[in-house]
NUKE-377929 format. One record per residue (C-alpha): residue in three letters; residue number from 1; x, y, z. Coordinates in Angstrom, 2 decimals, always signed. Example, Ala and Ser with C-alpha at 12.3 -4.5 7.8 and 13.67 -1.06 7.14 Angstrom:
// NUKE-377929
 res   n      px      py      pz
 ALA   1  +12.30   -4.50   +7.80
 SER   2  +13.67   -1.06   +7.14
// end
This chain:
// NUKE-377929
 res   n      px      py      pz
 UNK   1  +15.71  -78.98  -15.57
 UNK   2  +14.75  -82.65  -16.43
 UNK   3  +11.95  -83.92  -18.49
 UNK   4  +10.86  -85.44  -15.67
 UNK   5  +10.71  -82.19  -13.27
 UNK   6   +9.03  -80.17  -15.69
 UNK   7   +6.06  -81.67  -15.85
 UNK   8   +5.83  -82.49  -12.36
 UNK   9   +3.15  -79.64  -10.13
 UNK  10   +4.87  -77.99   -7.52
 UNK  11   +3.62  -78.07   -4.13
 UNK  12   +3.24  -74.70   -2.48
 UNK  13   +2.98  -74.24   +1.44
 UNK  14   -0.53  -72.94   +2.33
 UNK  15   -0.77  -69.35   +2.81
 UNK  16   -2.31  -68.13   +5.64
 UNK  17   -5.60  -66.44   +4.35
 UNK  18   -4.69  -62.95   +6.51
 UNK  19   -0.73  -61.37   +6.32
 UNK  20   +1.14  -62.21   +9.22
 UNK  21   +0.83  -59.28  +11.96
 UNK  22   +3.44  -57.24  +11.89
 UNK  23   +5.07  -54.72  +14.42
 UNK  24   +4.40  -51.46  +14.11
 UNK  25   +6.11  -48.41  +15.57
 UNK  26   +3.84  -45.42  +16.50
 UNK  27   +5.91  -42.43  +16.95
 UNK  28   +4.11  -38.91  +18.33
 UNK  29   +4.98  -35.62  +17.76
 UNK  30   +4.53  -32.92  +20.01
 UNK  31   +4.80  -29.29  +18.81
 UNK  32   +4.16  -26.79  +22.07
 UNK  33   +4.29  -23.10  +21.00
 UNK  34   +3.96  -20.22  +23.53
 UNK  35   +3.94  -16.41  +22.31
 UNK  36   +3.81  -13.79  +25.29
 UNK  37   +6.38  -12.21  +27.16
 UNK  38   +5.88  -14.65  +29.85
 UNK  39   +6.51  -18.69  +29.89
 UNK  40   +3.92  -20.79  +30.44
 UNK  41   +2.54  -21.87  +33.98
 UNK  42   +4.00  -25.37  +33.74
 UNK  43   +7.83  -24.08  +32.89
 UNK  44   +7.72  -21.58  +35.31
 UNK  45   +6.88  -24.25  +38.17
 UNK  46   +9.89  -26.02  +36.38
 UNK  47  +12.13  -23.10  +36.55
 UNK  48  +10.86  -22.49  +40.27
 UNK  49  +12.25  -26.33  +41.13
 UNK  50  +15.87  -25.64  +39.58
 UNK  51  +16.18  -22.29  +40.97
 UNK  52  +13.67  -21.26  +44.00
 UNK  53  +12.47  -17.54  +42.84
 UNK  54  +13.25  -18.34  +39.47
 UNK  55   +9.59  -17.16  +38.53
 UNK  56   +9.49  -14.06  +40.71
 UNK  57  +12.42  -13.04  +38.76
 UNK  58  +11.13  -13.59  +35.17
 UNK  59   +7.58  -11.48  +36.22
 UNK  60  +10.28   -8.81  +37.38
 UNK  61  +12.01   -8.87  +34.25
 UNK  62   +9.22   -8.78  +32.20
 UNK  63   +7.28   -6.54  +33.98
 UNK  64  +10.60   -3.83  +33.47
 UNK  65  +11.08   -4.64  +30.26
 UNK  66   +7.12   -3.52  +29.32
 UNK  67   +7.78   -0.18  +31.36
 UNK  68  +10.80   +0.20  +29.66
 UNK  69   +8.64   +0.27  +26.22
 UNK  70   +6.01   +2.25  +27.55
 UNK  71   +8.34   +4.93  +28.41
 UNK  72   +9.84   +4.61  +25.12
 UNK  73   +6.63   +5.11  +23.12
 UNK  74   +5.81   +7.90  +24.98
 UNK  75   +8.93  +10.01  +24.19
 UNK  76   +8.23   +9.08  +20.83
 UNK  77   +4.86  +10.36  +20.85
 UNK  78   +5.90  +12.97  +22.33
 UNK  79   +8.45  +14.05  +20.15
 UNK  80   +6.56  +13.48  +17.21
 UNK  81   +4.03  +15.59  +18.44
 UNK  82   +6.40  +18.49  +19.52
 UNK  83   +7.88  +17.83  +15.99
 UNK  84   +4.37  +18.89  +13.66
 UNK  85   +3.68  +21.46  +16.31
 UNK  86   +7.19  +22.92  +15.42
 UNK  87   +6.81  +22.32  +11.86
 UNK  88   +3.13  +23.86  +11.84
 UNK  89   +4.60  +26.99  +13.73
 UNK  90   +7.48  +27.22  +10.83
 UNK  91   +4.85  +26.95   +8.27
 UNK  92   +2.97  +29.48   +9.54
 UNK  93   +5.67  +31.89   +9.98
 UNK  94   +7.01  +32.02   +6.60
 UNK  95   +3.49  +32.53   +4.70
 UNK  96   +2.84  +35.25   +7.71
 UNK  97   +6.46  +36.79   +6.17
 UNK  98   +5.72  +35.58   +2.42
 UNK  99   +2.22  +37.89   +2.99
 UNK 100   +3.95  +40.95   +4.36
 UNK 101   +6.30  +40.79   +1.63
 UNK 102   +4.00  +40.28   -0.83
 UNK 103   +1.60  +43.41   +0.34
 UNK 104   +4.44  +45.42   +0.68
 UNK 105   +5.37  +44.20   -3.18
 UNK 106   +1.55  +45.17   -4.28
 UNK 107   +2.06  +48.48   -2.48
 UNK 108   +4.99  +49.47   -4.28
 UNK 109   +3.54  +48.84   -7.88
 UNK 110   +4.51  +45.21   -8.52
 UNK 111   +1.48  +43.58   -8.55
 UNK 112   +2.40  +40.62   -9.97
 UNK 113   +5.87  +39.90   -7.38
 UNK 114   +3.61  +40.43   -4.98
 UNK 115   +1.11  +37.56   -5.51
 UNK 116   +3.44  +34.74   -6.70
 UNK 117   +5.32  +35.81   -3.15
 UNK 118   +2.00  +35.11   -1.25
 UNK 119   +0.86  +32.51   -3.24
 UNK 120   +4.33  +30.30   -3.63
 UNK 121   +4.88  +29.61   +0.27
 UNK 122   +1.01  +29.42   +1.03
 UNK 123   +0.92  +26.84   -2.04
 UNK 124   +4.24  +24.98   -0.59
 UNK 125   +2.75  +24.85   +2.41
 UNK 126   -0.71  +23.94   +1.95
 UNK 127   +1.01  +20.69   -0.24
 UNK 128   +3.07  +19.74   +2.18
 UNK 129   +0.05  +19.56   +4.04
 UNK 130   -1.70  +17.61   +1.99
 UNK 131   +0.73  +14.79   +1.29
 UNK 132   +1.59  +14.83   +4.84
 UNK 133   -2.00  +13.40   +5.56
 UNK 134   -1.78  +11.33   +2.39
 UNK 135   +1.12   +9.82   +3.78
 UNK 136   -0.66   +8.98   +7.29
 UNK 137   -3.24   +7.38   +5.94
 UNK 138   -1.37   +5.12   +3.33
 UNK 139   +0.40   +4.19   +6.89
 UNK 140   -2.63   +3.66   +8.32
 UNK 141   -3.94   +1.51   +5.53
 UNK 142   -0.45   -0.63   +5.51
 UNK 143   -1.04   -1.21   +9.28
 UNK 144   -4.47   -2.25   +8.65
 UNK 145   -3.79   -4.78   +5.63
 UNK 146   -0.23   -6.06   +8.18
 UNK 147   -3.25   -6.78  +11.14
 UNK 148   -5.45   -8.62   +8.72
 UNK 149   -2.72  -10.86   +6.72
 UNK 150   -2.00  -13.64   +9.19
 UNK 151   +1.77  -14.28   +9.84
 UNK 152   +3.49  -16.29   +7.39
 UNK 153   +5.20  -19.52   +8.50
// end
């Protein structure tokens, strides 16, 4: 720079008191989400106009399908109930034998075969009872706390 330039002031355009406008894109987002074993009213008309009966056909399916699982959990209910009435008959049947046994022990002068033989199975039993119901009711309790937490994303 020259002597003479540097001491010269320097003339700046006027600035507009406000920034120039400036474009701005606006983009929107839309997030639809639909839980149910049937599609919403509006896709279903959609469906409808690319294949006539295309709706009819989706009620049918899902309206199987549910039958289907409520024949399902009914044979499971059912078994599981056949299942403790089984295991409750079983039960029952060997303290029935571990008594006779055991009286027939006391009756023969061993007193003390005797009553562990009654006592063991009715014990065995009456536990396996016990932590059966335990067992329900910490499923009950995990089914409870599963409903309450909402679903994680």
């Amino acid at each position: 720079m020259s002597k003479k330039n540097r001491h010269r002031p320097q003339v700046l355009p006027s600035q507009p008191s406000q920034p120039p406008a400036r474009a701005a894109e606006v983009q929107t987002v839309q997030f639809v989400h639909h839980q149910g074993p049937l599609p919403p009213p509006e896709q279903l008309e959609h469906y409808n106009r690319v294949l006539p009966g295309a709706a009819e056909r989706i009620f049918t399916l899902a309206e199987r399908q549910a039958e289907h699982r409520r024949n399902l959990e009914s044979t499971v209910v059912t078994g599981n109930l056949r299942a403790q009435a089984r295991g409750q008959l079983m039960g029952a049947m060997i303290v029935m034998v571990a008594m006779v046994i055991g009286g027939f022990l006391i009756h023969e002068g061993r007193p003390t075969e005797g009553f562990v033989s009654m006592f063991v199975p009715l014990a065995a039993v009456a536990g396996l009872f016990i932590w059966g119901r335990r067992r329900q009711e910490e499923e009950r309790n995990q089914k409870l706390r599963d409903v309450a937490q909402p679903p994680s994303q």
